[in-house]
C-alpha positions as CSV (number, residue, x, y, z in Angstrom):
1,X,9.9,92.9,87.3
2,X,6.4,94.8,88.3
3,X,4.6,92.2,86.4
4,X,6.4,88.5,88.3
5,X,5.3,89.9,91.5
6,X,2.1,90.2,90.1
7,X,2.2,86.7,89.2
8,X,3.5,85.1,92.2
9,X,1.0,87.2,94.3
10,X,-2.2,85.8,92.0
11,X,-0.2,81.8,92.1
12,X,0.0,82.3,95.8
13,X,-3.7,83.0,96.4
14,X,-4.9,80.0,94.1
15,X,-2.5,77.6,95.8
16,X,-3.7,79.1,99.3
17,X,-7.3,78.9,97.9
18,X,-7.3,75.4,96.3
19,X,-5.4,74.0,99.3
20,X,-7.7,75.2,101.8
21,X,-10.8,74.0,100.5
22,X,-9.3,70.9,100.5
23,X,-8.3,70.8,104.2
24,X,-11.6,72.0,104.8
25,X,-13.3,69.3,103.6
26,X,-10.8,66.6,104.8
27,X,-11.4,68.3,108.3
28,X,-15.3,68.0,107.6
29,X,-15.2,64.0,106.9
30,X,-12.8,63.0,109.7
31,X,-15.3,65.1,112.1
32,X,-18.4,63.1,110.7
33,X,-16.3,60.1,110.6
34,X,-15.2,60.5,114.5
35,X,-18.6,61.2,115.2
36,X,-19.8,57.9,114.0
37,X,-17.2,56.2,116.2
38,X,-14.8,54.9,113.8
39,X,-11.7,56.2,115.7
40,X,-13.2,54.5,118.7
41,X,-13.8,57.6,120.2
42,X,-17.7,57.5,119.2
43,X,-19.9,59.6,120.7
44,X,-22.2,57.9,123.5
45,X,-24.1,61.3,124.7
46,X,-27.3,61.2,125.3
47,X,-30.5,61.7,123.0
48,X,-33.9,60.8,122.5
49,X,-35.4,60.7,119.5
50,X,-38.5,59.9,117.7
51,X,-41.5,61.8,120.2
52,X,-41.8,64.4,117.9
53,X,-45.7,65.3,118.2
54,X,-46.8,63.0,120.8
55,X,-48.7,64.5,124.0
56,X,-45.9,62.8,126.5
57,X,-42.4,62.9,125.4
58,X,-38.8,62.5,127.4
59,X,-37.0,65.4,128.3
60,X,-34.4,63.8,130.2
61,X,-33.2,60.1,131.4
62,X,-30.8,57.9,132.9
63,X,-30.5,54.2,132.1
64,X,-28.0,52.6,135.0
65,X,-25.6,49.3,134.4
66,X,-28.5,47.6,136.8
67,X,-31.4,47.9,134.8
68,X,-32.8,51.1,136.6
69,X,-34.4,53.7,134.4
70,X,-35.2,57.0,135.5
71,X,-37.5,59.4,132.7
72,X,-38.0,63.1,133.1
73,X,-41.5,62.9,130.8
74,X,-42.8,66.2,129.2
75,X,-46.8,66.7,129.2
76,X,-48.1,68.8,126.1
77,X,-51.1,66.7,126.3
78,X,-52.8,70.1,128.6
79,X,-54.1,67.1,130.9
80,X,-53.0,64.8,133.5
81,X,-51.9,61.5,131.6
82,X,-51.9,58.3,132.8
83,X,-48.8,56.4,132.5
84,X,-49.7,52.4,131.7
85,X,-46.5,50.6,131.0
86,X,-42.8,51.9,129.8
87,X,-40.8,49.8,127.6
88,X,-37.2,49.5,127.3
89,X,-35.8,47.4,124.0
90,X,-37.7,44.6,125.1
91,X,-38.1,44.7,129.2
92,X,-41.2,46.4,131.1
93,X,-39.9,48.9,133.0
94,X,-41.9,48.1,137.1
95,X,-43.2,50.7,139.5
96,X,-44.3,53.0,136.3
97,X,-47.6,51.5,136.0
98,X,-50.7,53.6,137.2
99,X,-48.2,56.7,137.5
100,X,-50.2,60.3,136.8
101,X,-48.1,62.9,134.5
102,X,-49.3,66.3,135.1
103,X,-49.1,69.3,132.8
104,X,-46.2,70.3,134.9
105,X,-44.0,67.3,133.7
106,X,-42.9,64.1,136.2
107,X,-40.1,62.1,137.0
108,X,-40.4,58.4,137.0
109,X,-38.7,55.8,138.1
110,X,-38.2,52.0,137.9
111,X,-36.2,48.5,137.5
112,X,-36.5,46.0,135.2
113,X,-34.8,47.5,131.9
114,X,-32.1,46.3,130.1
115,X,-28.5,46.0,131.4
116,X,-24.7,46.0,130.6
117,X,-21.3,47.4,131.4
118,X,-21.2,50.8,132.9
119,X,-19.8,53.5,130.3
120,X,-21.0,51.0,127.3
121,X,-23.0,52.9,124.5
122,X,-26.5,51.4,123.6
123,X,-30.0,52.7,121.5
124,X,-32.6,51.0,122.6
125,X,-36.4,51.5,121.4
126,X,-38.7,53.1,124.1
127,X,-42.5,52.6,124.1
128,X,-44.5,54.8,126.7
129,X,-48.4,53.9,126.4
130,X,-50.6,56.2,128.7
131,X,-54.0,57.0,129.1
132,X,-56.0,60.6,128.4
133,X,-59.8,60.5,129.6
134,X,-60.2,56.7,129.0
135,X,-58.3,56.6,125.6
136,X,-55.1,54.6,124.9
137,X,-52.1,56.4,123.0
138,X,-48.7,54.6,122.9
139,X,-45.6,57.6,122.0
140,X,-42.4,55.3,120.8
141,X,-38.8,56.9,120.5
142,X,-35.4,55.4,120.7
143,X,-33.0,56.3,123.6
144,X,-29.4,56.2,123.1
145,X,-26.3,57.1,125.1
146,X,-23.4,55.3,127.5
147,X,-24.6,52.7,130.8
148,X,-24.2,55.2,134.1
């Protein structure tokens, strides 16, 4: 009798074992997949990518259902840049032209960008070309997240 519970103990464990690795990695998958948006749910938070190791990069933005785009830029450039022109997929952002960034960081704002349905997810390529001491540099990232 000593021995079967033995057994049933060491069959219980396995089952418990097998089964849960399985769950785990069904629980894994449906996470990615929701994550992707399959279920509709999707994910439309916000996040920049792409400015890795470029002198001006976004910390923070807002892109509204109108067209108006509002960037929270990062300096790492240790000099005031000169912001030229900011691209949005494939409008020119106004009233960004001629702006200064200093090493503290700046928040700029303007019209012109792409538009749609409030709450609506996009990605859209961003191009910021600025000026250091006379010389052109052009940092390009993608911006994605939901119409505010």
């Amino acid at each position: 009798m000593k021995m079967l519970k033995r057994r049933m103990g060491q069959s219980a464990t396995e089952y418990l074992m097998t089964y849960g690795w399985a769950i785990l990695a069904i629980v894994v998958v449906a996470g990615v997949l929701w994550n992707m948006g399959l279920f509709g749910g999707g994910s439309c938070g916000n996040s920049v990518t792409g400015f890795a190791g470029t002198q001006v990069s976004v910390k923070d933005y807002a892109l509204t259902n109108a067209g108006v785009l509002t960037l929270n830029l990062r300096n790492a450039a240790g000099e005031t840049v000169t912001l030229t022109s900011v691209t949005v997929g494939a409008e020119t952002i106004t009233n960004t032209t001629s702006y200064d960034v200093s090493t503290a960081g700046a928040v700029v704002s303007g019209t012109g960008g792409e538009t749609g349905t409030a709450g609506a997810c996009y990605s859209y390529d961003l191009a910021l070309a600025y000026t250091i001491d006379g010389v052109s540099h052009t940092a390009r990232g993608t911006l994605n997240g939901a119409f505010e």
